[in-house]
C-alpha positions in Angstrom: -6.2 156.0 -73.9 -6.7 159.7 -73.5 -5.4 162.3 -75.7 -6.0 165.7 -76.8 -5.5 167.6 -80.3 -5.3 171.3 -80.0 -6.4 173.0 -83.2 -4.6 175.7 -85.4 -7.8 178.0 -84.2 -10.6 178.3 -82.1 -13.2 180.3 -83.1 -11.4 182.5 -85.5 -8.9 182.8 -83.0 -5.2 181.4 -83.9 -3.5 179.3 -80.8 -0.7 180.5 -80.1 -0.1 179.6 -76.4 -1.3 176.8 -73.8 -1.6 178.1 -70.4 0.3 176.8 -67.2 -1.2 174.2 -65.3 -3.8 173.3 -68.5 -3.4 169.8 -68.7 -1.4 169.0 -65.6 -2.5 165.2 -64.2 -5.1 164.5 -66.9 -4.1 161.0 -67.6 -2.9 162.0 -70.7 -1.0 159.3 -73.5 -1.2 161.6 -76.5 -0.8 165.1 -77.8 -1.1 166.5 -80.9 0.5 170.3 -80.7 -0.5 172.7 -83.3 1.9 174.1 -85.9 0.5 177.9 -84.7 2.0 177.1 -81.2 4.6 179.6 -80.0 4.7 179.0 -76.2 4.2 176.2 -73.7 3.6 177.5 -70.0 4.9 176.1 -66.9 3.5 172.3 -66.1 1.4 172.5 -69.1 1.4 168.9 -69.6 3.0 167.6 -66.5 2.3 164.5 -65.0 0.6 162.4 -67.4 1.7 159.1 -69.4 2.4 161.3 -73.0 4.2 158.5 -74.6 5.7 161.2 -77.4 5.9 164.4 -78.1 6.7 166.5 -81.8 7.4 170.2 -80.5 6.2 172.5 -83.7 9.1 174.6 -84.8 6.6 177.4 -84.1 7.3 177.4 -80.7 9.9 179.8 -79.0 9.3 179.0 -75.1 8.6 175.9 -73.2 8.0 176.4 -69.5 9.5 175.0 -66.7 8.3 171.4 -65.6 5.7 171.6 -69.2 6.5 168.3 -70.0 7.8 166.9 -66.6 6.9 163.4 -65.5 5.7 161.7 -68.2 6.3 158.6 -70.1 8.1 160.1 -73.1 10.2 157.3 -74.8 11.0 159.5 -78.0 13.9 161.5 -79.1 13.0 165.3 -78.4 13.8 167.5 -81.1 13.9 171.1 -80.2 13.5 173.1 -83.6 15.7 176.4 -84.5 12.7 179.1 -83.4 13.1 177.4 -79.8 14.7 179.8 -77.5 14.0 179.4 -74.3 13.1 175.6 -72.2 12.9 176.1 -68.5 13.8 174.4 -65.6 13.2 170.9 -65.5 11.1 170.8 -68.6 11.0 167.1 -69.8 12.8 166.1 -66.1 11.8 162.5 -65.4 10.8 160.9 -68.3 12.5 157.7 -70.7 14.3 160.3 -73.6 16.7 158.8 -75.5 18.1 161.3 -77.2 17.7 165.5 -77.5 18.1 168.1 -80.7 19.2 171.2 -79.3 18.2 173.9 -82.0 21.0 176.6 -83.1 18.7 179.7 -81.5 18.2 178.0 -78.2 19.8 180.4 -75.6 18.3 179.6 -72.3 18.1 175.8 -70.8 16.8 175.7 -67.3 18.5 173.9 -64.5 17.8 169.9 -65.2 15.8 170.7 -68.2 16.6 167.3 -68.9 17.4 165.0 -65.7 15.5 161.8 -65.1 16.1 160.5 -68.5 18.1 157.7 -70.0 20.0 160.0 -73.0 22.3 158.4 -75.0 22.6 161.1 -77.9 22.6 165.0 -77.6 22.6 166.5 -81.1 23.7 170.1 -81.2 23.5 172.7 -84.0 25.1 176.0 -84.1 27.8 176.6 -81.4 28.5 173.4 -80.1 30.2 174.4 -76.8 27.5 176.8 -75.9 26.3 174.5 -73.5 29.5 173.0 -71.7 29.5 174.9 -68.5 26.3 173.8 -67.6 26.2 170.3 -69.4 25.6 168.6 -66.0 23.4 171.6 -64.9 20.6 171.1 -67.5 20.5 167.5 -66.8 22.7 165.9 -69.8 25.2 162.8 -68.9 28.4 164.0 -68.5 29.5 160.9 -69.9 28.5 162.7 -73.1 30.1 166.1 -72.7 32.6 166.5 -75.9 31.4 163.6 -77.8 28.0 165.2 -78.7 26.9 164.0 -82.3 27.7 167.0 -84.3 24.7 167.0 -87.6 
């Protein structure tokens, strides 16, 4: 099992940010984010075997393809300070289910494809996303019958 903990600070310095490419194809199974974290680059953790994932509701971006190509069985829960989640962001994993936060503005083309979702929760405007439900990688099977919270 491999896994990495980022801390709140590294030498007197707060984290606020991992890099693109940082952990791409480490061989990765767990990942402890910290609470400090306000963005996640492109393919920061792609291609490993992260079995779950808590985003911090710290974080306002997460790249395109960060989370990409894992092994993430979990429901992904994207907080109310998330605005932005790029293209194909958690594309190809085993999600069962996805929080979109009320801030959100901007999901990339199949943000979410390659999963097995069952459950979309949505808060704030709850047709925001119609137009592009298929786009961002969501069943369509679930368009209109999103659990409202």
């Amino acid at each position: 099992m491999s896994f990495v903990t980022k801390p709140n600070s590294i030498g007197g310095l707060t984290v606020t940010e991992i890099g693109g490419d940082a952990f791409r194809s480490k061989g990765l199974t767990e990942v402890t984010l910290p609470e400090t974290l306000v963005t996640i680059g492109n393919s920061a953790f792609y291609d490993n075997s992260i079995l779950e994932i808590l985003i911090p509701s710290s974080v306002i971006s997460i790249g395109s393809f960060a989370f990409a190509s894992n092994s993430l069985n979990n429901n992904i829960s994207l907080k109310n300070g998330c605005m932005h989640v790029g293209e194909s962001a958690f594309r190809d994993n085993n999600l069962l289910s996805v929080g979109i936060g009320a801030y959100i503005t901007d999901i990339g083309n199949e943000a979410f494809s390659g999963n097995i979702i069952n459950d979309v929760y949505i808060f704030g405007d709850f047709s925001r996303f119609d137009s592009r439900w298929e786009e961002i990688g969501l069943p369509i099977a679930l368009l209109g019958v999103q659990t409202r919270p």
